[in-house]
Backbone as XML, in Angstrom:
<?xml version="1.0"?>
<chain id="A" units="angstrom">
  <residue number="1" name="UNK">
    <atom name="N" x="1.674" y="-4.367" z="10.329"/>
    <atom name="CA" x="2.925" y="-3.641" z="10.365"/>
    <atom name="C" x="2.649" y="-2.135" z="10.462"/>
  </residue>
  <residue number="2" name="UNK">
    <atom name="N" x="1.388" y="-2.013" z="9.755"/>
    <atom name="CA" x="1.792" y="-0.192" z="9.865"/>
    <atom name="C" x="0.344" y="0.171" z="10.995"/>
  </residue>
  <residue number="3" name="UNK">
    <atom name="N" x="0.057" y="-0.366" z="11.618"/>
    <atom name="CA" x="-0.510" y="-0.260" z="12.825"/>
    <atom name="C" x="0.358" y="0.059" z="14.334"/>
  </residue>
  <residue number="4" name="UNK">
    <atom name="N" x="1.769" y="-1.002" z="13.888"/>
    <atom name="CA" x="2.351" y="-0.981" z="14.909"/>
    <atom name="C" x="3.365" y="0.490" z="14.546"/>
  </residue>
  <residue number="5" name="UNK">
    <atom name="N" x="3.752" y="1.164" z="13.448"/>
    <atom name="CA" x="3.979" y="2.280" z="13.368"/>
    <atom name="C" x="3.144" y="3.695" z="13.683"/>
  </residue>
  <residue number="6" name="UNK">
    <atom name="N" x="1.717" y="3.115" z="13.748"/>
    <atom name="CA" x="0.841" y="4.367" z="14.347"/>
    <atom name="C" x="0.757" y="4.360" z="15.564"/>
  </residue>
  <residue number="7" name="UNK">
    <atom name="N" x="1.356" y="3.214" z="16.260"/>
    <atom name="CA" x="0.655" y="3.601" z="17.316"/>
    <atom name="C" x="1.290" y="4.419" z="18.432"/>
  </residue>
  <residue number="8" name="UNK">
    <atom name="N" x="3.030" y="4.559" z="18.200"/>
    <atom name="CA" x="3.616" y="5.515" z="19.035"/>
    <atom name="C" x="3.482" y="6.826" z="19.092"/>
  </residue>
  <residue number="9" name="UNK">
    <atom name="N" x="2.881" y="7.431" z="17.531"/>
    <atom name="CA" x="2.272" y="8.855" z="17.176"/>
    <atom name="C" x="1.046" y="9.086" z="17.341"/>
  </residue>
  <residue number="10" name="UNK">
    <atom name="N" x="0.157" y="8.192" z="18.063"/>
    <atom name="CA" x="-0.920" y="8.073" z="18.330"/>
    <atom name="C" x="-0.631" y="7.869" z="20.115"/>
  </residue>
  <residue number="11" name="UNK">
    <atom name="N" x="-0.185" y="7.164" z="20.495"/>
    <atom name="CA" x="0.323" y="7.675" z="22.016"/>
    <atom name="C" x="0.792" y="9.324" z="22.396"/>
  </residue>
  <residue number="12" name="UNK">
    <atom name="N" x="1.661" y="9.338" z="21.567"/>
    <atom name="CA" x="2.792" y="10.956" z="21.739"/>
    <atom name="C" x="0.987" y="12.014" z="21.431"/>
  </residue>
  <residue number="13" name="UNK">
    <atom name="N" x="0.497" y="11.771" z="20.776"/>
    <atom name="CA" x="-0.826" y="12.666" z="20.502"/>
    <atom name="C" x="-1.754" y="12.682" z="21.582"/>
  </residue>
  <residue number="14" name="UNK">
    <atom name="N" x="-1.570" y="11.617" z="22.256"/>
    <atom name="CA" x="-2.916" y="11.657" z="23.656"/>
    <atom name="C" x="-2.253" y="12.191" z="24.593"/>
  </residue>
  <residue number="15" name="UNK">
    <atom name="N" x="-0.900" y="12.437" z="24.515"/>
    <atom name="CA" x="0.044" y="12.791" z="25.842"/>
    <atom name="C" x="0.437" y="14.393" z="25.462"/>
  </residue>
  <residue number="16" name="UNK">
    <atom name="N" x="0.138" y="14.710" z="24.494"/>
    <atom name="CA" x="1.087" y="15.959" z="24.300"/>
    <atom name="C" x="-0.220" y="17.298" z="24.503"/>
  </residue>
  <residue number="17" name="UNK">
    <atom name="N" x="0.333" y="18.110" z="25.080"/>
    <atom name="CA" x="-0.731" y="19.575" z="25.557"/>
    <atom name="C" x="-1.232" y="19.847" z="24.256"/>
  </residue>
  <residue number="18" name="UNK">
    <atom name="N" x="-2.897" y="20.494" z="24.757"/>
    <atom name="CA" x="-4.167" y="20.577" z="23.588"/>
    <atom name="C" x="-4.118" y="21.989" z="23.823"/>
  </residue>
  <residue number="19" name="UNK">
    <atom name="N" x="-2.900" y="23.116" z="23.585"/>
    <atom name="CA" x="-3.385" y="23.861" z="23.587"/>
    <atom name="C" x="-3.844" y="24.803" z="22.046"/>
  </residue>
  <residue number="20" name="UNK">
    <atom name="N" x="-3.398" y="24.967" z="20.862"/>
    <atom name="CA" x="-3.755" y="25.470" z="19.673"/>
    <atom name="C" x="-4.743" y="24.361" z="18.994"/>
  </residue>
  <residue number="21" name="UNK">
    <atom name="N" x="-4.301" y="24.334" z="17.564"/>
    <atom name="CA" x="-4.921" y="23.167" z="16.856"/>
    <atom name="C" x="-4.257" y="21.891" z="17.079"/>
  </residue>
  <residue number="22" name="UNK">
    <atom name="N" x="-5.154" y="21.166" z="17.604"/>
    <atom name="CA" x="-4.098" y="19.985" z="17.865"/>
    <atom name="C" x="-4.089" y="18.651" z="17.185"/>
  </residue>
  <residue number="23" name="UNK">
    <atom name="N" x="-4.734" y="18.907" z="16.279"/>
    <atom name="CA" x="-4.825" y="17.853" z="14.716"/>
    <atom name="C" x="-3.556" y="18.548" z="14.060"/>
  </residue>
  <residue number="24" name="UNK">
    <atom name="N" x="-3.741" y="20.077" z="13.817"/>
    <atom name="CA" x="-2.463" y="20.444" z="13.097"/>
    <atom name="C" x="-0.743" y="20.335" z="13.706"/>
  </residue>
  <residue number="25" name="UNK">
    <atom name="N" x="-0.735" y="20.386" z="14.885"/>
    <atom name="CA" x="-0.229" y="20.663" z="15.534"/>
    <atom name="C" x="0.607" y="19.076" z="15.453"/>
  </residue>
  <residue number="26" name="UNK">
    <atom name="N" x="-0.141" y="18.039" z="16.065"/>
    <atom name="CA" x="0.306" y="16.469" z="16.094"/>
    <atom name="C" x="0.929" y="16.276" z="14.825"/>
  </residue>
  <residue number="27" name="UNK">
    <atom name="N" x="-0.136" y="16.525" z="13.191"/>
    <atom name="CA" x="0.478" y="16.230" z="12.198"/>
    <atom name="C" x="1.570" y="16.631" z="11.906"/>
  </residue>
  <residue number="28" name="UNK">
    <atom name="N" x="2.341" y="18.302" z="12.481"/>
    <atom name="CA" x="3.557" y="18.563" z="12.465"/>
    <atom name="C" x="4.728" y="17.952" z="13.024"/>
  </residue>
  <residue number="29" name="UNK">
    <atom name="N" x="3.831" y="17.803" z="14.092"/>
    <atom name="CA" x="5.056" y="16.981" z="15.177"/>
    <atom name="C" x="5.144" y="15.538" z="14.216"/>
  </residue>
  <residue number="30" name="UNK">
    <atom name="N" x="4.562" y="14.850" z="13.801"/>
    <atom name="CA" x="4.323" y="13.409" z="13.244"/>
    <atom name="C" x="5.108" y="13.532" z="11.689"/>
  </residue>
  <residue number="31" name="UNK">
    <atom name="N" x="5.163" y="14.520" z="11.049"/>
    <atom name="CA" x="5.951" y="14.712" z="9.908"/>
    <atom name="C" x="7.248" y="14.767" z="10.247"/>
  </residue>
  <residue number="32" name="UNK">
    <atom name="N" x="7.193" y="15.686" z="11.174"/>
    <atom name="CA" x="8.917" y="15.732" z="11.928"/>
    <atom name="C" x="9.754" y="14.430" z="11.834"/>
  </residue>
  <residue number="33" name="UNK">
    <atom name="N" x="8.607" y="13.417" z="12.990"/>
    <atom name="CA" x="9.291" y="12.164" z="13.365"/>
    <atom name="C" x="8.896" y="11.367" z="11.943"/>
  </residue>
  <residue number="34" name="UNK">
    <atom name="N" x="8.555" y="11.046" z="11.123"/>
    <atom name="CA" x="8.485" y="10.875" z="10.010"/>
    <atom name="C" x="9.933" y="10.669" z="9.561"/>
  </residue>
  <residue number="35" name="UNK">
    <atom name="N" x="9.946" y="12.232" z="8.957"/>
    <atom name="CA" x="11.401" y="12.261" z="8.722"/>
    <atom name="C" x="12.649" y="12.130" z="9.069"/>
  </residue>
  <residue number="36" name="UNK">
    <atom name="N" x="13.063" y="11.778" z="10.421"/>
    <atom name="CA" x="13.622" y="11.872" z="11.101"/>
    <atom name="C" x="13.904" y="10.224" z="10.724"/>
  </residue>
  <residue number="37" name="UNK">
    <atom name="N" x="13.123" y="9.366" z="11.530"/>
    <atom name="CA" x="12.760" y="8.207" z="10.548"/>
    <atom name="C" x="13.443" y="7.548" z="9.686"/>
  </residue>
  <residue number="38" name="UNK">
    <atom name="N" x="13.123" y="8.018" z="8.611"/>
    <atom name="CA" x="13.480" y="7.775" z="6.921"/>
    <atom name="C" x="15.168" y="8.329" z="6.910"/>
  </residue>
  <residue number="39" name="UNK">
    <atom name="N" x="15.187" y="9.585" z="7.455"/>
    <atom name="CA" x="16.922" y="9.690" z="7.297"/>
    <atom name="C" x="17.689" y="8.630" z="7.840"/>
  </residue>
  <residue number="40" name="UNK">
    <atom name="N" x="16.932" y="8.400" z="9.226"/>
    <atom name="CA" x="17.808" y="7.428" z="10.238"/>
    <atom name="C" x="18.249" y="5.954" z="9.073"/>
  </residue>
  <residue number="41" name="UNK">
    <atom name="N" x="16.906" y="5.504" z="8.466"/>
    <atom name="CA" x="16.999" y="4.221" z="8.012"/>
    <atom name="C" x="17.755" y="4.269" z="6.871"/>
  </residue>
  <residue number="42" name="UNK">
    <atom name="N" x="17.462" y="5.811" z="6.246"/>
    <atom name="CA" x="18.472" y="5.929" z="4.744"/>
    <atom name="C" x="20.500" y="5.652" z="5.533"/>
  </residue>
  <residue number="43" name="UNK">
    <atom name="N" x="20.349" y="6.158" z="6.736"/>
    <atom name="CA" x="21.937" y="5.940" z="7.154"/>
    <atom name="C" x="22.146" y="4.743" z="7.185"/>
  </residue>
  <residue number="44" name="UNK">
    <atom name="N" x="21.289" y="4.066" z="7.955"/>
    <atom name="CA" x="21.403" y="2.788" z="8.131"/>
    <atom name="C" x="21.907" y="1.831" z="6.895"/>
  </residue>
  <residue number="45" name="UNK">
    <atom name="N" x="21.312" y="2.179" z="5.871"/>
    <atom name="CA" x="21.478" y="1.351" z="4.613"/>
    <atom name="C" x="22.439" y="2.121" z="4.573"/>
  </residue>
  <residue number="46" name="UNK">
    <atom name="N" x="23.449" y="3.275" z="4.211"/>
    <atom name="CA" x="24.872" y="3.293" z="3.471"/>
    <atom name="C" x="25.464" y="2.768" z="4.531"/>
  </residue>
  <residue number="47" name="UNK">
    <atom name="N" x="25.214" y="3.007" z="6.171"/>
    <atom name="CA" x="26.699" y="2.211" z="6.508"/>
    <atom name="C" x="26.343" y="0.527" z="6.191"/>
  </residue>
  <residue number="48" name="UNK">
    <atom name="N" x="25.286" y="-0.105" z="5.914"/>
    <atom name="CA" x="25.586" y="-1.116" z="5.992"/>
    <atom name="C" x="26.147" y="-1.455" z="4.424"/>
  </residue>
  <residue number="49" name="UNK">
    <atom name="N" x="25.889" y="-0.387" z="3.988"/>
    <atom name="CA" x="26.036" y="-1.113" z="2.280"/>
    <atom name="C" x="27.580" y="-0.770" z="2.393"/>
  </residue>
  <residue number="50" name="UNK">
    <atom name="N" x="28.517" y="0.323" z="2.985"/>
    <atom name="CA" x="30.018" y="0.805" z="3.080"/>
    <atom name="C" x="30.670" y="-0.758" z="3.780"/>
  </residue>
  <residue number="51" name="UNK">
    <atom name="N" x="29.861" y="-1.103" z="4.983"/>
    <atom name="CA" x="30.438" y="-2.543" z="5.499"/>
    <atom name="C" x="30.886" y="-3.219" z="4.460"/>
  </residue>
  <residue number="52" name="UNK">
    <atom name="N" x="29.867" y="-3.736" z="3.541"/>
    <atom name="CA" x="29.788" y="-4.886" z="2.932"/>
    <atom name="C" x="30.907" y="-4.077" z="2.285"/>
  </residue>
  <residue number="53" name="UNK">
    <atom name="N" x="31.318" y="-3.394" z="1.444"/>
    <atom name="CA" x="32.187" y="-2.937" z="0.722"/>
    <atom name="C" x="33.203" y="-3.248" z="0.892"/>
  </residue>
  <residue number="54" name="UNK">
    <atom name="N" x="33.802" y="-3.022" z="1.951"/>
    <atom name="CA" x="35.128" y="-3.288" z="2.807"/>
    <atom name="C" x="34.838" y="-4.447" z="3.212"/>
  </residue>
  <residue number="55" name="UNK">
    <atom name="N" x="33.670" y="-5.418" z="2.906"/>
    <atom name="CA" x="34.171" y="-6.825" z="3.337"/>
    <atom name="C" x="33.842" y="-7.334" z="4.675"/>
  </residue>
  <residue number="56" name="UNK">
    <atom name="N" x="33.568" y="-6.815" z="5.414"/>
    <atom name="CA" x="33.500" y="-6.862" z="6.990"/>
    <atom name="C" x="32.128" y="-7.879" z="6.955"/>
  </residue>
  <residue number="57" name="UNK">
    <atom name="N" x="31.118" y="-7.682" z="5.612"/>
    <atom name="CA" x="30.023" y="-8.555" z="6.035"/>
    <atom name="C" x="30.005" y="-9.354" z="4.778"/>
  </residue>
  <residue number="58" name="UNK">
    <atom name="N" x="29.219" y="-10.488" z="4.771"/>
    <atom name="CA" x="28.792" y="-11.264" z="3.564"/>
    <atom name="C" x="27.606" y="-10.252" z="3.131"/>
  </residue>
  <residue number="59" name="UNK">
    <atom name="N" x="27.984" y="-10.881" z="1.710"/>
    <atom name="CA" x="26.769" y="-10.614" z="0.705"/>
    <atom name="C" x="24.873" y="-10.801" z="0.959"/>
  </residue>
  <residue number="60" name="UNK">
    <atom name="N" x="25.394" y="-12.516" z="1.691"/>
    <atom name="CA" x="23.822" y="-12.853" z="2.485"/>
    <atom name="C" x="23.074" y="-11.751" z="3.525"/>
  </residue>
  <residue number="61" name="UNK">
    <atom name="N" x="24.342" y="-11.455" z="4.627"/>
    <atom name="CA" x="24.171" y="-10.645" z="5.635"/>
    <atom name="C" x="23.408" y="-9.375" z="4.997"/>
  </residue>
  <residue number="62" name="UNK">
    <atom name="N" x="24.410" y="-8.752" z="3.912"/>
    <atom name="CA" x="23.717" y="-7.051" z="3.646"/>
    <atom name="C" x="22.445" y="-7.459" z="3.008"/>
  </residue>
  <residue number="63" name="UNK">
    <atom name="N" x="21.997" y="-8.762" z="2.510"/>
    <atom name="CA" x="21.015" y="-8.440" z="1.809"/>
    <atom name="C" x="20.136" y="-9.048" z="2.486"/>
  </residue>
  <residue number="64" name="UNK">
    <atom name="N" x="19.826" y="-9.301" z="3.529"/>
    <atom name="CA" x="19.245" y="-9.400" z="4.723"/>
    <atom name="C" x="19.264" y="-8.217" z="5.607"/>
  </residue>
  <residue number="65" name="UNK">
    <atom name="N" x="20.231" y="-7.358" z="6.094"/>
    <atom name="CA" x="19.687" y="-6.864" z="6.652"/>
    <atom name="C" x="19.214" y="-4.823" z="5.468"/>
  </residue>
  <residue number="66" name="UNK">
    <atom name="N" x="19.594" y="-4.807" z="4.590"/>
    <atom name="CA" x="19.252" y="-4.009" z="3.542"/>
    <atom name="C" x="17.676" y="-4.552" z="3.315"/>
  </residue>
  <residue number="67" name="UNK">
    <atom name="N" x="16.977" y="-5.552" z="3.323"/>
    <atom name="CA" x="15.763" y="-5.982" z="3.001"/>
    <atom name="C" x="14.712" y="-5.399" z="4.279"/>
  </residue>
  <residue number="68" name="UNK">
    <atom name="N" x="15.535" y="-5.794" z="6.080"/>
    <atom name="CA" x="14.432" y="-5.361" z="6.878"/>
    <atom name="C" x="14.796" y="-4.153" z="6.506"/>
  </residue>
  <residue number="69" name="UNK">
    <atom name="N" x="15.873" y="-3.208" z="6.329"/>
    <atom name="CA" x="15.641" y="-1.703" z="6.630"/>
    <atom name="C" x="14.629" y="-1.603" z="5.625"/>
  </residue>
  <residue number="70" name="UNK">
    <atom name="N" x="14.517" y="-2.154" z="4.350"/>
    <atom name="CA" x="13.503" y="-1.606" z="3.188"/>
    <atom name="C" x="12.204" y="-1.796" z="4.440"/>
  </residue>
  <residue number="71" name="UNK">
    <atom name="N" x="12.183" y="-3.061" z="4.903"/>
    <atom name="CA" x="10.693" y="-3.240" z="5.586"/>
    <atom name="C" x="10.244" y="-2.491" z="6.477"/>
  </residue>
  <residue number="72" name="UNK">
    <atom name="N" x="10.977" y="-1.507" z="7.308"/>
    <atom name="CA" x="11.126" y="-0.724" z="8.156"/>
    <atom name="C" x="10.661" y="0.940" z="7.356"/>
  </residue>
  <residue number="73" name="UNK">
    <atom name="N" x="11.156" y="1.031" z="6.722"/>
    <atom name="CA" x="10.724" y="2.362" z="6.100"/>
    <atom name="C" x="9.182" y="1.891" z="4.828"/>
  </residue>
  <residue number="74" name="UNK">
    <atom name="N" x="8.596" y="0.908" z="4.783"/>
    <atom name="CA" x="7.892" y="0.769" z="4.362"/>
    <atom name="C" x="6.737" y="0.728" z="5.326"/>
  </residue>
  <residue number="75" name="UNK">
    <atom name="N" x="6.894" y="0.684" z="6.756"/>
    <atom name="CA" x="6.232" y="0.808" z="7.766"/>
    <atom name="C" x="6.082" y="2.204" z="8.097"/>
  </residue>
  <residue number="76" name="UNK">
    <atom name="N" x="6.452" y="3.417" z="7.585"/>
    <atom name="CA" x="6.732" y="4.376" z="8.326"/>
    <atom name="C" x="5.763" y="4.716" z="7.200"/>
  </residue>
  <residue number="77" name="UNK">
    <atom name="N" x="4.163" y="5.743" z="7.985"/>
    <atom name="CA" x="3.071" y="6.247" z="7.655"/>
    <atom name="C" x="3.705" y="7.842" z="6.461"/>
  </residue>
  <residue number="78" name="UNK">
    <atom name="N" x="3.160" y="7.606" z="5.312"/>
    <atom name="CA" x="3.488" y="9.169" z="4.759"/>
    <atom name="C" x="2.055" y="9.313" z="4.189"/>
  </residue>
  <residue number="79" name="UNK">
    <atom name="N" x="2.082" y="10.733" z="4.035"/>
    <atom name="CA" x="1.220" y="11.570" z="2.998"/>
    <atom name="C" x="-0.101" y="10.678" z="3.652"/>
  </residue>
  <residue number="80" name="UNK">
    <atom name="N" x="-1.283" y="10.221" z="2.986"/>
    <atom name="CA" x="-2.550" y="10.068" z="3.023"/>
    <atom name="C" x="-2.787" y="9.189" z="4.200"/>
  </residue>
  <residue number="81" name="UNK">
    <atom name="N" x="-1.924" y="8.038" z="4.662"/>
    <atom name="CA" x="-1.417" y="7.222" z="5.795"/>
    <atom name="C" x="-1.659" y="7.789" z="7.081"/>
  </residue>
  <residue number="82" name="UNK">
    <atom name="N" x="-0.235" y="8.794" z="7.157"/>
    <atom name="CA" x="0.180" y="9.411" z="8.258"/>
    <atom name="C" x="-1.227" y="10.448" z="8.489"/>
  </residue>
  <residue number="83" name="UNK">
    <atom name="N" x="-1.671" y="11.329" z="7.350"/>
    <atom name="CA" x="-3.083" y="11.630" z="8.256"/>
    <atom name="C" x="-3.978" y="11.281" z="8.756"/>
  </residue>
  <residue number="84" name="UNK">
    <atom name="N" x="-4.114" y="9.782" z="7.956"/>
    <atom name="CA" x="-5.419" y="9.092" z="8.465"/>
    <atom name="C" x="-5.330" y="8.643" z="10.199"/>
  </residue>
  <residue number="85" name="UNK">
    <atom name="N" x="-3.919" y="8.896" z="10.128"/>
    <atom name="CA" x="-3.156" y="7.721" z="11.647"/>
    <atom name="C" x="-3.730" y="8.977" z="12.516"/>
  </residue>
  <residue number="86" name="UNK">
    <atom name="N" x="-3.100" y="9.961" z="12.313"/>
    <atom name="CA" x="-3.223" y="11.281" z="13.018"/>
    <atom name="C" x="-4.343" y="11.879" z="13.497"/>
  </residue>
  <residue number="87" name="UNK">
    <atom name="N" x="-5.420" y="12.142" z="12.344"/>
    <atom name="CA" x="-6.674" y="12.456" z="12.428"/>
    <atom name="C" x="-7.721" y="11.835" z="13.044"/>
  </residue>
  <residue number="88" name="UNK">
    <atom name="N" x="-7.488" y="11.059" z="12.886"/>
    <atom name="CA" x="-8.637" y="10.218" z="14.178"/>
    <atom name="C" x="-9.357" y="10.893" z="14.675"/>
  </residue>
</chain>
């Protein structure tokens, strides 16, 4: 699982111009999308948890799909991870 999360920041890194530091440079860009990430999936969980509220979904449903988003942001490289992915 978290292989298949390195490997698009590990693509975007072989493709993107070497012109400064480009270990530092990737890890910025890679924190960015990081975060970017984690907000997306944190939305994801209130609208789905606001659905269920109002009823629109079963109980089974949110806690199914509230479980992949957990699995999804548990895939997403931080802190000691995300450098190791990076640094190469």
């Amino acid at each position: 699982m978290f292989s298949q999360a390195c490997q698009p920041l590990q693509l975007e890194d072989s493709i993107a111009d070497d012109f400064d530091e480009p270990g530092r440079e990737a890890l910025v860009r890679a924190k960015g999308h990081m975060r970017l990430a984690r907000k997306m999936a944190k939305k994801a969980a209130r609208a789905t948890r606001k659905v269920a509220k109002q009823g629109e979904i079963s109980r089974a449903c949110r806690k199914s799909v509230l479980g992949k988003i957990k699995n999804v942001k548990k895939a997403i490289p931080r802190g000691k991870r995300l450098r190791q992915c990076i640094l190469r």
